[in-house]
C-alpha positions as CSV (number, residue, x, y, z in Angstrom):
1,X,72.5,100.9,112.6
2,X,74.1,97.8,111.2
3,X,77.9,97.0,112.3
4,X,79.9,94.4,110.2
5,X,83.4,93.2,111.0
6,X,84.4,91.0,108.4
7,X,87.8,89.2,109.1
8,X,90.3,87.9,106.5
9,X,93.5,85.9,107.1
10,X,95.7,86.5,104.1
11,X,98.1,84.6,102.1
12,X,101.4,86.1,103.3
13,X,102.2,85.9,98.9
14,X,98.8,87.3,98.3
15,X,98.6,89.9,100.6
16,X,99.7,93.0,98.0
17,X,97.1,92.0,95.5
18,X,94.0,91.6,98.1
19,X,94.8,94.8,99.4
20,X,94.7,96.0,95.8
21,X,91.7,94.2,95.3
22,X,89.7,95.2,98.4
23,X,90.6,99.0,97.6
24,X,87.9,98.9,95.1
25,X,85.3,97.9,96.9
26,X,85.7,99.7,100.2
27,X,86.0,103.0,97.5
28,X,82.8,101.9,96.2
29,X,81.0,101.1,99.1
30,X,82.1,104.1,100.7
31,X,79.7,105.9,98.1
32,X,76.6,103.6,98.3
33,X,73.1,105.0,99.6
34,X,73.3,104.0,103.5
35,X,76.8,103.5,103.7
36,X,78.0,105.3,107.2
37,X,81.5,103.8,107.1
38,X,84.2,101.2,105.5
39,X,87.1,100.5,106.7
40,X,89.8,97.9,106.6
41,X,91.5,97.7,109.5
42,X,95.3,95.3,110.1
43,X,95.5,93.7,113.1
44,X,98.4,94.8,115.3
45,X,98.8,91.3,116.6
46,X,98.7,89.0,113.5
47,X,100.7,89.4,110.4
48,X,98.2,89.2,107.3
49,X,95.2,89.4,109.3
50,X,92.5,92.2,108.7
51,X,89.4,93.1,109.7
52,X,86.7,95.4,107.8
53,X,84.8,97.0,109.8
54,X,81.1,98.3,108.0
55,X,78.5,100.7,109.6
56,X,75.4,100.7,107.4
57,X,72.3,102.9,108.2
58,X,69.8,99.5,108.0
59,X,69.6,96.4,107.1
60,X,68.3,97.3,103.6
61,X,71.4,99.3,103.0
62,X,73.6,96.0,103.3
63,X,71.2,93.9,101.3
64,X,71.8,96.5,98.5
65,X,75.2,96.3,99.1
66,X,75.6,92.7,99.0
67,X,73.9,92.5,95.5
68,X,76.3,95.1,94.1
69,X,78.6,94.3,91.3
70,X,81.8,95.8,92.9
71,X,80.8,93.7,96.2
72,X,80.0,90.6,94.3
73,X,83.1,90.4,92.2
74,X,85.0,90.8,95.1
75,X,83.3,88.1,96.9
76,X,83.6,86.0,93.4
77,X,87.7,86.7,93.9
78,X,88.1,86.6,97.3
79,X,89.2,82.9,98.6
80,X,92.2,83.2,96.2
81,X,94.1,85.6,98.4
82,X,92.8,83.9,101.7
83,X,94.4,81.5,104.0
84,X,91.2,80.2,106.1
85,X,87.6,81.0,105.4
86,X,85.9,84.7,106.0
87,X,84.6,85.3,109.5
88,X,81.8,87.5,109.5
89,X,79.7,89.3,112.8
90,X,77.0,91.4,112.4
91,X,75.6,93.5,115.3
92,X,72.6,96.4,115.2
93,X,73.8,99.0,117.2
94,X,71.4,101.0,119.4
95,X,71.5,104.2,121.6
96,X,74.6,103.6,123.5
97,X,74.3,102.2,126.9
98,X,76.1,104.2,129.9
């Protein structure tokens, strides 16, 4: 498994039209082969800070992903609505550890 958060700081006067922006791709993504989960998550802390937080089945999957036409025009759209550049951590995800 493949774990992406993905963070975005939004322009406060932005914010309504990346949401609107974003909801196609995490709709699209949501259908892609290897696609586990997509979800944008607000942070509780921060105003106009979100996170989205990807679970792909492999590496493979993401790659695909990434050279997808509803992920690339988002990317191609994307620093208009933000207020500091993306953050972005991937993790692989094992057996869980007890």
């Amino acid at each position: 498994m493949i774990l992406i958060h993905a963070g975005f700081q939004v322009q406060a006067d932005k914010e309504q039209s990346f949401l609107e922006e974003i909801r196609t791709l995490i709709t699209a993504s949501r259908t892609e082969n290897g696609n586990v989960s997509y979800d944008l998550m607000k942070d509780t802390e921060k105003d106009h800070v979100y996170t989205m937080v990807e679970v792909w089945q492999d590496m493979n999957s993401v790659e695909n992903q990434n050279k997808s036409d509803h992920f690339t025009s988002f990317v191609s759209k994307a620093s208009q609505y933000l207020a500091a550049p993306l953050s972005m951590k991937i993790y692989e995800g094992n057996e869980r550890i007890q």
